[in-house]
N, C-alpha and C positions, 0 to 999 in steps of 0.2 A: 319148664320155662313159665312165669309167671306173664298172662294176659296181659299185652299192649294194646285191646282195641282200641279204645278211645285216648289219646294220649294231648290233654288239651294244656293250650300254652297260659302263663296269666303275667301281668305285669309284675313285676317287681316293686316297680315304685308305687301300687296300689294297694296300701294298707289295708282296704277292705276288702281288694278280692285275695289276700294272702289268708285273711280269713273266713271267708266264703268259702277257698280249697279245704275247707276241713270237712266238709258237706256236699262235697260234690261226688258223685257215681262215675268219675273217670280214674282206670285204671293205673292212668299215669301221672301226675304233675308235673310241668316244668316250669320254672320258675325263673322268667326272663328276665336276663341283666341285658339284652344285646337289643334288638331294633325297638321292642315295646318302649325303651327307655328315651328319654331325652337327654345327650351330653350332660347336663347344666343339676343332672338328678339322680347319675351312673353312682356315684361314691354313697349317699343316701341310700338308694336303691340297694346296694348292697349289702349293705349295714341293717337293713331294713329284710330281706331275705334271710340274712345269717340269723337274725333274732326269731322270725318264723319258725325255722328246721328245729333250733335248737329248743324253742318251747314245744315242736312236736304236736301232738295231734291229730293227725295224721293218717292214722289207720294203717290201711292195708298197703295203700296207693303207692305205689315208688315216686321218689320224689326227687326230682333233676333240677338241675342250675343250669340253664344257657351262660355262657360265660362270654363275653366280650373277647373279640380276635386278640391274637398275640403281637398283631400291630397297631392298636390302640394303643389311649394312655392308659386304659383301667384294666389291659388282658392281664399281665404278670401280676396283680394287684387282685385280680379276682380269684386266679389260678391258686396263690398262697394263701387268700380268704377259704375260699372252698376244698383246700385241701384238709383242713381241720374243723371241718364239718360233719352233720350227721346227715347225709347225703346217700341216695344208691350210687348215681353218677352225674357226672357234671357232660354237657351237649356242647362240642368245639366245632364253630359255625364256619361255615364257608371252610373243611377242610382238605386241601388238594394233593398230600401224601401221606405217603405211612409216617416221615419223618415228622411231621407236623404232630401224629398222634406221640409218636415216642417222645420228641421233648415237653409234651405236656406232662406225661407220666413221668418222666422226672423230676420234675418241677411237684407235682401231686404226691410223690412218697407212693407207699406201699396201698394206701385208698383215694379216692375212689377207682369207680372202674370212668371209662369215657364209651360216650356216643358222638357219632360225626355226625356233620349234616355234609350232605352232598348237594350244594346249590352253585355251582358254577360247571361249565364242559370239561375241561380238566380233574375236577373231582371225581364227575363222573366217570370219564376214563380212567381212575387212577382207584376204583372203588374196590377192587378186587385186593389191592397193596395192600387199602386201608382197612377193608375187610380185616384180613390177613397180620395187621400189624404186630398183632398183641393180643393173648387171651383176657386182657379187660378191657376188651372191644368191646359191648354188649349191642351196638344196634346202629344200624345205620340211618338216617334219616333224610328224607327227600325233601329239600328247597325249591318246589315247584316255582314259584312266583319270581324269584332271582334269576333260576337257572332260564326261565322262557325268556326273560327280558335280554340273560347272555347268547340265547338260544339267535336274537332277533325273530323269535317266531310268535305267531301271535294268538293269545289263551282264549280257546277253544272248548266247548262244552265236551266231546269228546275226549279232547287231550291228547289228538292224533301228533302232533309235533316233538310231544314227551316221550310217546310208547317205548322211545329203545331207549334213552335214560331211568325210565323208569324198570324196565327188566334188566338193563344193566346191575340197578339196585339189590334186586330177589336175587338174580343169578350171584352176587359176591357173596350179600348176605348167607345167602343158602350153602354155599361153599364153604364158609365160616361158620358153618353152625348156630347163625348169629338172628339178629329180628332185623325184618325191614317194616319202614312205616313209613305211609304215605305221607305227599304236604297236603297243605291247607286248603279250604274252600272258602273263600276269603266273604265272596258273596250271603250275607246271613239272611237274608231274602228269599234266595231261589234255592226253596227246600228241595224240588226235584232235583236240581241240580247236585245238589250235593248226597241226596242218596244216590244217585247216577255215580258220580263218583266213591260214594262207598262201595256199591255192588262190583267197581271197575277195579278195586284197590283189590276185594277179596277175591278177584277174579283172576288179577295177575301174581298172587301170593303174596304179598302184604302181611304183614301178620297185625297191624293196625294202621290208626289214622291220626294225623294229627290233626288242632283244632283250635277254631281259636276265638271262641264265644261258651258260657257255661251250656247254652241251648242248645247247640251242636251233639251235646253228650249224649 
């Protein structure tokens, strides 16, 4: 399995950090169509990602596409953009069953593979499905910041509110033969804080982290 420690997130609609990721020491890219974006900048933004991938550059790094939900107006519209793409996998946000993952893959043809994010309670309980749905599962991924607001619990340097959604994550992951990765440390201030939270991530099997500042790396 190829290294996902550091797996950091970048705008879409930022032309300059699309090319900044050609120089960055993180494992992973993703390439955000969904919250980074503003409505009014999604259909740009993506047209502006596709031309990225496809001029390459790239290296080693795997290189993912967040894709806007399948209840938007730009999910079905991203999903057939990034199916004929040169992509590892595209990241299906907020996703709360296996069925979610299978009609993506229909819809995607024979590539890419998909990763979830698991940011909602239901998700979470439902991790192990979605684990499980499909061998072009490749990674599960934690919506800390969503899932605490659905949690109504309140973010804590520890993270004691998370602890069993978060091993819920490892546990499916692990099951599946698959990668788990931590959410974000949104705070890009409180450096303690966030190696706290990294040393917490490798602690509870994690296999990385996600990110979401080039500094973080």
């Amino acid at each position: 399995m190829r290294p996902r420690r550091s797996v950091l997130f970048m705008p879409g609609s930022n032309a300059r950090a699309l090319e900044k990721a050609r120089t960055l020491p993180a494992d992973v890219l993703v390439f955000d169509l969904e919250d980074a974006v503003a409505p009014e900048m999604k259909v740009e933004a993506r047209a502006q990602v596709l031309a990225a991938v496809r001029a390459g550059g790239y290296g080693p790094r795997e290189v993912i596409v967040r894709l806007n939900g399948p209840g938007t107006p730009w999910g079905a519209d991203d999903l057939a953009a990034v199916a004929q793409a040169p992509v590892d996998a595209v990241l299906l946000p907020k996703v709360e069953s296996a069925e979610t993952v299978t009609a993506a893959l229909t819809r995607l043809g024979p590539t890419p593979d998909v990763w979830c994010m698991l940011e909602t309670p239901r998700g979470v309980l439902n991790a192990a499905a979605i684990a499980a749905a499909s061998p072009r599962v490749g990674a599960l991924v934690m919506g800390t910041s969503d899932l605490t607001k659905d949690l109504h619990a309140r973010p804590t340097r520890d993270r004691i509110p998370l602890l069993t959604s978060l091993e819920l994550c490892v546990l499916a992951a692990r099951a599946a033969g698959i990668t788990a990765l931590d959410g974000v440390h949104l705070d890009l201030d409180d450096v303690a804080g966030f190696a706290a939270a990294c040393r917490q991530a490798a602690g509870l099997g994690f296999g990385g982290q996600t990110r979401v500042h080039p500094r973080q790396v």
